[in-house]
DRENTI-869260 format. One record per residue (C-alpha): x, y, z; residue in three letters. Coordinates in nm, 4 decimals, padded with zeros to 6 digits. Each point is the difference from the previous one (the first is absolute). Example, Ala and Ser with C-alpha at 12.3 -4.5 7.8 and 13.67 -1.06 7.14 Angstrom:
REM DRENTI-869260
       c1       c2       c3 rest
  01.2300 -00.4500  00.7800  ALA
  00.1370  00.3440 -00.0660  SER
//
This chain:
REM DRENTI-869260
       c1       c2       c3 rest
 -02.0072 -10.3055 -07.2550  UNK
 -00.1637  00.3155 -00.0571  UNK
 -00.2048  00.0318  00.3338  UNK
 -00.2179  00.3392  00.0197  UNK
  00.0321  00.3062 -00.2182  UNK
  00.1221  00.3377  00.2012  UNK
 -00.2284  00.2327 -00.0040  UNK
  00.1328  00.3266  00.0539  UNK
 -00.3176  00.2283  00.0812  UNK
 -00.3802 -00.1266  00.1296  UNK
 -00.1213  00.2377 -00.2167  UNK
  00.1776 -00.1913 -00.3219  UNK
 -00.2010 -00.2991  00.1160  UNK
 -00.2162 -00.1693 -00.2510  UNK
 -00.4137  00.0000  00.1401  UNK
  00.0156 -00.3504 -00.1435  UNK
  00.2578 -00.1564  00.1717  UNK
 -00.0584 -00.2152  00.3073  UNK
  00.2055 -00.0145  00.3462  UNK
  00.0564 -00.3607  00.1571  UNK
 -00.1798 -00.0418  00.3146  UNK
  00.1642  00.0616  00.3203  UNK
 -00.0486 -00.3798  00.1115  UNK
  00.2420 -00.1322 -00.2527  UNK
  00.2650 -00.0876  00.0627  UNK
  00.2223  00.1352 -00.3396  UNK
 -00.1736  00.1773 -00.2747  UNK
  00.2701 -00.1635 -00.2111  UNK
 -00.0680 -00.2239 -00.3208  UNK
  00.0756 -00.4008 -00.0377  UNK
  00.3342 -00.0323  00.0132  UNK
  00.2043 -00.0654 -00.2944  UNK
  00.0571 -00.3896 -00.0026  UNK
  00.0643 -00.2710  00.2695  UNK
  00.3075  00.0697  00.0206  UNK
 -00.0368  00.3340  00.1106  UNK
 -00.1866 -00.1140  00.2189  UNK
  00.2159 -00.3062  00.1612  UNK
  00.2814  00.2548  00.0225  UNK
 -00.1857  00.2470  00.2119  UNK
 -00.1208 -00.2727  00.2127  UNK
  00.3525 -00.1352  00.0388  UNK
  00.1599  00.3532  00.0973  UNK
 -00.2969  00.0669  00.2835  UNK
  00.0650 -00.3683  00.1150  UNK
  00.3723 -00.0172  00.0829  UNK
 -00.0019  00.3793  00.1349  UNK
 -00.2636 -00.0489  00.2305  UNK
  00.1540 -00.3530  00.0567  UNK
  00.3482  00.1815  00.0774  UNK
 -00.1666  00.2643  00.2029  UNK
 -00.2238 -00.2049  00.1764  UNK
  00.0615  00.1203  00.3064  UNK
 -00.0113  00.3895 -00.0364  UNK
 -00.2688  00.1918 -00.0059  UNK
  00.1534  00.3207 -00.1769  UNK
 -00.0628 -00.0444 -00.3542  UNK
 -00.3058 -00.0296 -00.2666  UNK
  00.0416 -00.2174 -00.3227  UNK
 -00.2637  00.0002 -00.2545  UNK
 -00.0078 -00.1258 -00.3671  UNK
 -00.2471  00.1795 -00.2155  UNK
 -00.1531  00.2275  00.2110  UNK
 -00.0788  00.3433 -00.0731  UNK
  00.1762  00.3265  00.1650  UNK
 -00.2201  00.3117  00.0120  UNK
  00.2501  00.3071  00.0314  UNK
 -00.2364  00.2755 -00.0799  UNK
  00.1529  00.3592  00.1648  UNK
 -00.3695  00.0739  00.0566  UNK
 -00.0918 -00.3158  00.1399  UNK
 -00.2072 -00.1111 -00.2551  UNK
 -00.0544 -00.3554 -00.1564  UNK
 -00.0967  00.1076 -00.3563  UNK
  00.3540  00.1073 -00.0689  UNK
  00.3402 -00.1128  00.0266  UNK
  00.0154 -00.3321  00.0852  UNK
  00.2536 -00.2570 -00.1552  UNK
  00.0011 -00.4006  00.0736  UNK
  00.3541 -00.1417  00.0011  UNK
  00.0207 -00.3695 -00.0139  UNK
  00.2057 -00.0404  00.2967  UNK
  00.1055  00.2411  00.2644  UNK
  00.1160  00.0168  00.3622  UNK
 -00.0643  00.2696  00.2497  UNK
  00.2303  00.0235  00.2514  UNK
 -00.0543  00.1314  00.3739  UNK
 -00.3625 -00.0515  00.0534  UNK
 -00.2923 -00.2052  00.1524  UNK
  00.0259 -00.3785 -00.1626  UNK
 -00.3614 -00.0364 -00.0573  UNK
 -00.2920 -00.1101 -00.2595  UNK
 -00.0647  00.3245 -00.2442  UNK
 -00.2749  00.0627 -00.2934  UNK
  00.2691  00.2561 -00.1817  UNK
  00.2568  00.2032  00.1137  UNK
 -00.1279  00.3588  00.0602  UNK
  00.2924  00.2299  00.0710  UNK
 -00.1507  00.2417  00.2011  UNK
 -00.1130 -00.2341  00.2342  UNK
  00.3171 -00.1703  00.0191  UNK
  00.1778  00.3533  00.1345  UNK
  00.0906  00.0521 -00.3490  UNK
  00.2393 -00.3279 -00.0497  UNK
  00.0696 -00.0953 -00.3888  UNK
  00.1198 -00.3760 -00.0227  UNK
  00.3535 -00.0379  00.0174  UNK
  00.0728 -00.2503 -00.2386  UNK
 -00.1881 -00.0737 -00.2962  UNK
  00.0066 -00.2466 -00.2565  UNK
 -00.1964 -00.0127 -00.3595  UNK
 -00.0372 -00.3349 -00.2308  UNK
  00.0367  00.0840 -00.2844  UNK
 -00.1920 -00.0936 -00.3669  UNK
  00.0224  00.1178 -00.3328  UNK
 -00.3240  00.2237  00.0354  UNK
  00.1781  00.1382  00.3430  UNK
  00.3444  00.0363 -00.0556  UNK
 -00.0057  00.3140 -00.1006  UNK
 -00.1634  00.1636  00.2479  UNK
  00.1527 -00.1800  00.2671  UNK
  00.3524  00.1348 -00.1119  UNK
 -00.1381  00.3353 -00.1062  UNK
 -00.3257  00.1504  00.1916  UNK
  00.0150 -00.2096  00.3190  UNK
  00.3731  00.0151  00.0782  UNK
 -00.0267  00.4054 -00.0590  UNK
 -00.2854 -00.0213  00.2674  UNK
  00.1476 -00.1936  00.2300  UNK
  00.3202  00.1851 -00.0016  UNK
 -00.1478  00.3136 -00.0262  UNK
 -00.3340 -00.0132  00.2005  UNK
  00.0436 -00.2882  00.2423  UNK
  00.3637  00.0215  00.0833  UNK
  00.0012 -00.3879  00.0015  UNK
  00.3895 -00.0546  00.0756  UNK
  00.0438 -00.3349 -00.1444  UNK
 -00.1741 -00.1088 -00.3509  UNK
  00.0269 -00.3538 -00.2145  UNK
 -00.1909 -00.1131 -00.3256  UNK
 -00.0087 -00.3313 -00.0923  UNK
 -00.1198 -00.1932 -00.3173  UNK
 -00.0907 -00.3482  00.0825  UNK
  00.0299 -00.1189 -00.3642  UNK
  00.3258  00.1455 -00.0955  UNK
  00.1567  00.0194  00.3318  UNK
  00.0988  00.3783 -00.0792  UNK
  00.0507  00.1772  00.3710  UNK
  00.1287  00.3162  00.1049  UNK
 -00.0125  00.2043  00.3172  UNK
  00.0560  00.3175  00.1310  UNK
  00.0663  00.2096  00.2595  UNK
 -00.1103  00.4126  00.1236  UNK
  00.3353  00.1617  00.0135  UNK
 -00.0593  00.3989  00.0328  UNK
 -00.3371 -00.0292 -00.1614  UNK
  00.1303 -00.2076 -00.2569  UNK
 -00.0462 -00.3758 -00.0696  UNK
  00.3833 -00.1611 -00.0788  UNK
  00.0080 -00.3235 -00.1019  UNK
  00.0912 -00.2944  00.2249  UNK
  00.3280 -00.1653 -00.1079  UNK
 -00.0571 -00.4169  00.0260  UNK
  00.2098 -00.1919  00.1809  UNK
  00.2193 -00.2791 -00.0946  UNK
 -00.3626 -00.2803 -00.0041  UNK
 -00.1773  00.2888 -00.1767  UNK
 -00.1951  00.1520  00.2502  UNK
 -00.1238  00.3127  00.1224  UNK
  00.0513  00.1760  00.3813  UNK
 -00.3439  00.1228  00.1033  UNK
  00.1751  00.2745  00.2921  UNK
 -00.3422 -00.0030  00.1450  UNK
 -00.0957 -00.3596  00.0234  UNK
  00.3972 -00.1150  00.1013  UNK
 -00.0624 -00.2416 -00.2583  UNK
  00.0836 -00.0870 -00.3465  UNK
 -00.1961 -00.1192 -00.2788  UNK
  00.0854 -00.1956 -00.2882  UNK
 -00.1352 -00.3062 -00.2729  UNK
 -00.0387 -00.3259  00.1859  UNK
 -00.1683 -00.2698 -00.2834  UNK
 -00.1604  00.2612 -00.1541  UNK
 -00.1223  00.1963  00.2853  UNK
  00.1001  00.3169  00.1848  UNK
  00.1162 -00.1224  00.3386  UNK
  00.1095  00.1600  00.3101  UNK
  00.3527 -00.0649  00.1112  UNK
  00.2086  00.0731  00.2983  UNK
  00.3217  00.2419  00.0504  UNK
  00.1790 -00.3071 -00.0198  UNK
 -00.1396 -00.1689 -00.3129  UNK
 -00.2492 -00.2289  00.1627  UNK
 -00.3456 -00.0343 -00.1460  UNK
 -00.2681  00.0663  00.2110  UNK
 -00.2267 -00.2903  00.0066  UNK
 -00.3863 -00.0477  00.0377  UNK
 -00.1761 -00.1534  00.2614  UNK
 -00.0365 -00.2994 -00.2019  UNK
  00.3667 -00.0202 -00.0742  UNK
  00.0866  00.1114  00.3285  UNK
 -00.1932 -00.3428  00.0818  UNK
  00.1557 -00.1802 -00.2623  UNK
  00.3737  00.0920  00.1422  UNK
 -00.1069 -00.0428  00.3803  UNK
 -00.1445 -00.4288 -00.1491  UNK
  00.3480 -00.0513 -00.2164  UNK
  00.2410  00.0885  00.2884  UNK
 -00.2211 -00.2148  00.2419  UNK
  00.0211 -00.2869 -00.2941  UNK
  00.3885  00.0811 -00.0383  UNK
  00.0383 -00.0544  00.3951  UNK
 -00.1916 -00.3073  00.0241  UNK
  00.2166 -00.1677 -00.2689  UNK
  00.3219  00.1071  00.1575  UNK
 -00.1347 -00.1540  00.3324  UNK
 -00.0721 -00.3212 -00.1463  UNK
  00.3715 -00.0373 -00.2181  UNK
  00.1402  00.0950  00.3230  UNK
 -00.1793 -00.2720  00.1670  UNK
  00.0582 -00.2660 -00.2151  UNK
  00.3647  00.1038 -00.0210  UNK
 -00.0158 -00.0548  00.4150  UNK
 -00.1600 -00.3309 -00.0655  UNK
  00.3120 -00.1229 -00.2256  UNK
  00.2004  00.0573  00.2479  UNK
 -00.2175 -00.2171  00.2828  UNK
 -00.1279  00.2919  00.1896  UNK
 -00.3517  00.0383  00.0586  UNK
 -00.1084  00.3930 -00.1476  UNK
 -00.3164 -00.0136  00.3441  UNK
  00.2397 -00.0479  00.2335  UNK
  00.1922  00.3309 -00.0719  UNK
//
């Protein structure tokens, strides 16, 4: 989605036009549709899920990055739909303000696309973020008709990411891949395995509990054809 307009000089600035408040937390607009919206709530949830227990990272979905080079929030500032910051303090943010992050860009970053986005997501915002935020490892996904690509920086350059055999896409950052799960953009493992919510996460833990329990109880009634008593073991 188109998320703020670069402006490329304070003087260029229109008298009329209004800066977001600092309290917000993204000067961004409504997001594009639910689904948009379910995905970016999906991505955050397994990550954080997965990386529950470190402390070195910052996910956000919709949030705005301020990247002014004179540390200024009325220009330059872009809002990517997802993105992951790697190396720094795992905490609750308003926006991510570069300069006050010792100058760290997000490396990964993901757009949803639409058909009033597309274009600029594959145009505008991949030559910024190849170009201005050095963001190693890029992906665009359309919900709708499941197009996805990725890339990744090579000498300044974003290459394309070759898909594996399933169809998905190394992230070298995360040490993940992603790729379509019903209709979704899921993360996977470096073996293939999908990395689950905390719901499904639940939902595997119940079934293998379920699957024990009814192998104890053929096993006990196999004991009890044969006259032995299963309590007494």
């Amino acid at each position: 989605m188109i998320i703020a307009q670069e402006l490329h000089s304070q003087e260029g600035i229109c008298q009329d036009v209004i800066f977001p408040p600092g309290d917000l937390y993204s000067d961004e607009p409504p997001l594009e549709s639910e689904l948009h919206l379910r995905q970016i709530i999906l991505l955050l949830t397994c990550l954080e899920w997965l990386w529950r227990d470190r402390n070195d990272f910052y996910a956000a979905g919709n949030l705005t990055i301020y990247y002014s080079p004179r540390q200024r929030k009325s220009e330059y500032f872009r809002g990517p739909d997802f993105f992951v910051v790697l190396g720094c303090e795992r905490k609750t943010r308003k926006s991510w303000v570069v300069w006050e992050e010792d100058g760290k860009y997000p490396n990964v970053i993901l757009e949803i696309l639409s058909d009033s986005t597309a274009n600029t997501d594959k145009d505008l915002k991949k030559k910024i973020y190849q170009d201005t935020f050095r963001t190693p490892d890029y992906f665009w996904f359309d919900p709708y008709t499941q197009e996805f690509a990725g890339f990744h920086l090579v000498d300044g350059e974003y290459q394309p990411l070759q898909a594996s055999e399933q169809g998905y896409l190394w992230s070298h950052q995360l040490g993940l891949y992603l790729g379509v799960y019903e209709g979704l953009l899921r993360f996977f493992t470096r073996d293939g395995q999908l990395v689950p919510t905390p719901e499904e996460t639940a939902d595997q833990i119940q079934k293998k509990a379920e699957q024990a329990e009814q192998k104890a109880e053929r096993l006990a009634a196999k004991l009890r054809e044969l006259n032995i008593n299963p309590d007494t073991i």
